[in-house]
LODREN-23496 format. One record per residue (C-alpha): residue number from 1; x, y, z; residue in one letter. Coordinates in steps of 0.001 Angstrom, whole numbers. Each point is the difference from the previous one (the first is absolute). Example, Ala and Ser with C-alpha at 12.3 -4.5 7.8 and 13.67 -1.06 7.14 Angstrom:
BEGIN
[1; [12300; -4500; 7800]; "A"]
[2; [1370; 3440; -660]; "S"]
This chain:
BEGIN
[1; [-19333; -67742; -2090]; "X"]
[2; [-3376; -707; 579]; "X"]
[3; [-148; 2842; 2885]; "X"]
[4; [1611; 2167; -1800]; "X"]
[5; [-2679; -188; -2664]; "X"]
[6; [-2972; -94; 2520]; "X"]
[7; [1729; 3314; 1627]; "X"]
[8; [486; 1509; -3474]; "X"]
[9; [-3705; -207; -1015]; "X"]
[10; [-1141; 1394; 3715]; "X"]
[11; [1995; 3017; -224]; "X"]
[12; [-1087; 685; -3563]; "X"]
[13; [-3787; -284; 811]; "X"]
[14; [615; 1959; 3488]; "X"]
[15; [1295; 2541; -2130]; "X"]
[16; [-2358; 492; -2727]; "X"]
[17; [-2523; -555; 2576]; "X"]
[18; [1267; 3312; 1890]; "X"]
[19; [626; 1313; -3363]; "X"]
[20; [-3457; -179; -1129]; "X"]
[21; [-1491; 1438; 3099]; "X"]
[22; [2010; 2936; -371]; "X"]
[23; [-1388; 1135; -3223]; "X"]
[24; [-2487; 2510; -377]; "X"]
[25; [-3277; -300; -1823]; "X"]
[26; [-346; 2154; -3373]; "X"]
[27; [-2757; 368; -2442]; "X"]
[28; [610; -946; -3524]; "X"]
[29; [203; 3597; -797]; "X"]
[30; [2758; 539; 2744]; "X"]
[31; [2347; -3024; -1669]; "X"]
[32; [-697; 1216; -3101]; "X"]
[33; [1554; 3546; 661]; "X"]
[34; [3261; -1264; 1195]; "X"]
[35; [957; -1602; -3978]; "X"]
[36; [2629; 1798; -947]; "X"]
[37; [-827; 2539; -3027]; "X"]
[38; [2123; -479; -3258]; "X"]
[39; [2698; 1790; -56]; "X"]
[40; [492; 2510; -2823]; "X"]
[41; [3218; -989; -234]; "X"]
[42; [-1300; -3048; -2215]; "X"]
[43; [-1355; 2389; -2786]; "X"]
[44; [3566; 783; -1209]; "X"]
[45; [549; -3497; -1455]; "X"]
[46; [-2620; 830; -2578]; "X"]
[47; [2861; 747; -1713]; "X"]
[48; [374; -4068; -542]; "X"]
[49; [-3644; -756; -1269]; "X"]
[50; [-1388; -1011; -3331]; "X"]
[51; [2434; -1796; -2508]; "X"]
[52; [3885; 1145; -542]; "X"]
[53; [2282; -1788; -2741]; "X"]
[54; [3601; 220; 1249]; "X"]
[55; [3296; -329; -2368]; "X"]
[56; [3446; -86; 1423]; "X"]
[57; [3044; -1971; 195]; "X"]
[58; [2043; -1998; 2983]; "X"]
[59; [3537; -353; 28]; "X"]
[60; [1038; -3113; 1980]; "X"]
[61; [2767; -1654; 2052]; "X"]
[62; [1837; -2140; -2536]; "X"]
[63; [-1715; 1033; -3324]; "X"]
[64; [1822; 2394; -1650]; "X"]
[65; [-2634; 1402; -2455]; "X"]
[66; [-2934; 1749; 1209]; "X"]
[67; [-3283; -1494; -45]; "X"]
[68; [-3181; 1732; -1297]; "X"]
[69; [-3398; -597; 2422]; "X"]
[70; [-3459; 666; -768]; "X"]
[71; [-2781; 467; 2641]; "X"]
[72; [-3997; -301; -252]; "X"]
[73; [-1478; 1058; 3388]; "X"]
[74; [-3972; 278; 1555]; "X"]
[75; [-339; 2291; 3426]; "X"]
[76; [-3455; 444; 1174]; "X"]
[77; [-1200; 489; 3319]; "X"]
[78; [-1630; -3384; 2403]; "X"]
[79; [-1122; 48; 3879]; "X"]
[80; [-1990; 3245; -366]; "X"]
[81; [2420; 1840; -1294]; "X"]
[82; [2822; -303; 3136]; "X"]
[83; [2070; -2441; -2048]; "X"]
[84; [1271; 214; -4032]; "X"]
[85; [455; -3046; -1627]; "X"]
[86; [2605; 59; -3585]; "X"]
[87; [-130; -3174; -2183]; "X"]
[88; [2816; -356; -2723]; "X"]
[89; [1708; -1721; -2272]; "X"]
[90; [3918; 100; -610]; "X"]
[91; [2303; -1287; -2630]; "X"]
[92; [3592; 526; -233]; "X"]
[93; [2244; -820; -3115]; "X"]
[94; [648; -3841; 241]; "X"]
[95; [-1821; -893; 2686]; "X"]
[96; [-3687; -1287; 759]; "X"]
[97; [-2656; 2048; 624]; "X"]
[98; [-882; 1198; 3723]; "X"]
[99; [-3320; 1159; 1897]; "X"]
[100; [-217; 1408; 3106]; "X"]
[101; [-2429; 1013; 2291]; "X"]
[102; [492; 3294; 2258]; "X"]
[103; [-1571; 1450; 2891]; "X"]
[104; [532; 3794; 1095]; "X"]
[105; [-1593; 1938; 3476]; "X"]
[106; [708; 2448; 2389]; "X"]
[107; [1743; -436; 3653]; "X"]
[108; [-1100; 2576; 1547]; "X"]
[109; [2257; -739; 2934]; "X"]
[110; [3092; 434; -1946]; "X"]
[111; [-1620; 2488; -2379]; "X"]
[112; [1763; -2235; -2977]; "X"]
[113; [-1893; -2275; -2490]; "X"]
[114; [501; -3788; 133]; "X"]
[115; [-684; -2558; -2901]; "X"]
[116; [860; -3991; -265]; "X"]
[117; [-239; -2069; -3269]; "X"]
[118; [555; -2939; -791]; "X"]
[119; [853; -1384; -3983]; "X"]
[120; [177; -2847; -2238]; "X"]
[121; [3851; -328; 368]; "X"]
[122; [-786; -881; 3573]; "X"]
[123; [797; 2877; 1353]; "X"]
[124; [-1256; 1809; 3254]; "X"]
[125; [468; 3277; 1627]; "X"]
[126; [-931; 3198; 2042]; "X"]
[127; [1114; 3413; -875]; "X"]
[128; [-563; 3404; 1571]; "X"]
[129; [-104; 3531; -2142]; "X"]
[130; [-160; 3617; 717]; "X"]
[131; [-227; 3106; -1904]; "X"]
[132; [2890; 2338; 304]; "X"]
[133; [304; 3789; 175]; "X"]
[134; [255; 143; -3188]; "X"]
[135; [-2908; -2103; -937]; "X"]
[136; [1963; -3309; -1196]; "X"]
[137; [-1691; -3426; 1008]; "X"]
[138; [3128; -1605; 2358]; "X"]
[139; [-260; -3667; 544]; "X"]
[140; [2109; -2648; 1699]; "X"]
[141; [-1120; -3751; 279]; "X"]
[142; [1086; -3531; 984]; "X"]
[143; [-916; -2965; -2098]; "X"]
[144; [852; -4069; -5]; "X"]
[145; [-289; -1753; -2684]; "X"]
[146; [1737; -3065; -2332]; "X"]
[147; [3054; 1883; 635]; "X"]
[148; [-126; 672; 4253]; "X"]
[149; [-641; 3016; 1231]; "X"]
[150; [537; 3215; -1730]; "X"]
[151; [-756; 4226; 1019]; "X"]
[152; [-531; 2033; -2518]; "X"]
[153; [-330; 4010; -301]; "X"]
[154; [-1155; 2730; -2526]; "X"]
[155; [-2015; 2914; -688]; "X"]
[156; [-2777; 879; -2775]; "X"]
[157; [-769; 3887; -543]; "X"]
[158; [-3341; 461; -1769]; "X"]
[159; [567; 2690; -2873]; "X"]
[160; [-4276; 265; -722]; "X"]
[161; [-2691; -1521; 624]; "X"]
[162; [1053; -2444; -3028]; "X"]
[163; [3367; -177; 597]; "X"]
[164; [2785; -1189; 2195]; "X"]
[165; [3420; -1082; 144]; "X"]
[166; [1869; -2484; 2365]; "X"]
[167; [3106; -1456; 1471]; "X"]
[168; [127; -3631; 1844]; "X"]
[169; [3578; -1634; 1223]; "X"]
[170; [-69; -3717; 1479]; "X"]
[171; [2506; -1360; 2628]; "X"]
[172; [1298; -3115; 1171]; "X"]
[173; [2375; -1368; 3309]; "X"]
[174; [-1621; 2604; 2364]; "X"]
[175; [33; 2763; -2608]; "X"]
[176; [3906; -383; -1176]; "X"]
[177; [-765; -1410; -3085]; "X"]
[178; [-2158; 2203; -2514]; "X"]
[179; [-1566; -3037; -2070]; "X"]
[180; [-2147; 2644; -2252]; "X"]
[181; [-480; 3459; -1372]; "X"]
[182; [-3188; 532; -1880]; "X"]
[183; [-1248; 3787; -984]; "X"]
[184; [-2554; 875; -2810]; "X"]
[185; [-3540; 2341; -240]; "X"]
[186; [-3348; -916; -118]; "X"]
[187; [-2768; 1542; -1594]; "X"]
[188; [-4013; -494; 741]; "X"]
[189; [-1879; -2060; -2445]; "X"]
């Protein structure tokens, strides 16, 4: 065991060793050019700055009335502007309040956008959007929370600059299960 380790730790500093000799020297200047530029790509979730108020209502598994929802949310941009940050505030008919905290960026790589949050219901999960050809906001997600794991999908289409609408289903068991269906508008503050 002992070798093993000793062998481990020479092969890992005769590597970075070679490693290191092996890069070339570059002026500040030099490193500097190779950051990656913002991409434009980020501008277009402007859309989700400032404050919104959102009103809608969830239908869900086992309750057979409808449930009305309210929604209080705070976008602006953090990290020099290559990452948006949207604080808010939930509250559903009968049940205690929520916050949540959400991130949204830009892959580049996969030319999608990516956000995580994470709420006061315990809740945690990563989501990836798009816009469609017809200008609609597409997102899918995966979440795990008090409940075990969940996906959800939807879409929001922004009707003006003050003004959007939106559609958000929740499933269960590896998607069989459709646990919630919430849709509603919100409007800038």
């Amino acid at each position: 065991m002992i070798h093993r380790r000793h062998f481990s730790f020479g092969a890992l500093a005769a590597v970075s060793m070679v490693l290191t000799g092996c890069m070339p020297s570059m002026t500040l200047e030099e490193m500097k050019a190779m950051m990656p530029k913002r991409p434009a790509e980020l501008d277009k979730l402007n859309v989700f700055t400032g404050d919104w108020v959102g009103t809608g209502e969830a239908k869900m598994m086992g309750i057979d009335e409808p449930i009305k929802s309210r929604a209080t949310t705070e976008g602006h941009w953090e990290g020099n502007n290559w990452y948006l940050v949207v604080r808010g505030k939930f509250q559903m008919e009968g049940f205690d309040g929520m916050e949540a905290i959400e991130t949204w960026s830009y892959d580049q790589h996969s030319k999608k956008y990516r956000s995580t949050w994470t709420d006061s219901m315990g809740s945690m999960g990563t989501g990836e959007s798009w816009i469609d050809g017809k200008g609609i906001w597409r997102m899918r997600a995966k979440s795990h929370g008090a409940w075990g794991p969940t996906s959800m999908k939807g879409w929001m289409r922004v009707i003006d600059n003050n003004n959007m609408e939106w559609e958000w289903s929740e499933h269960a068991f590896f998607g069989l299960i459709k646990t919630m269906e919430m849709k509603g508008t919100s409007k800038r503050k």
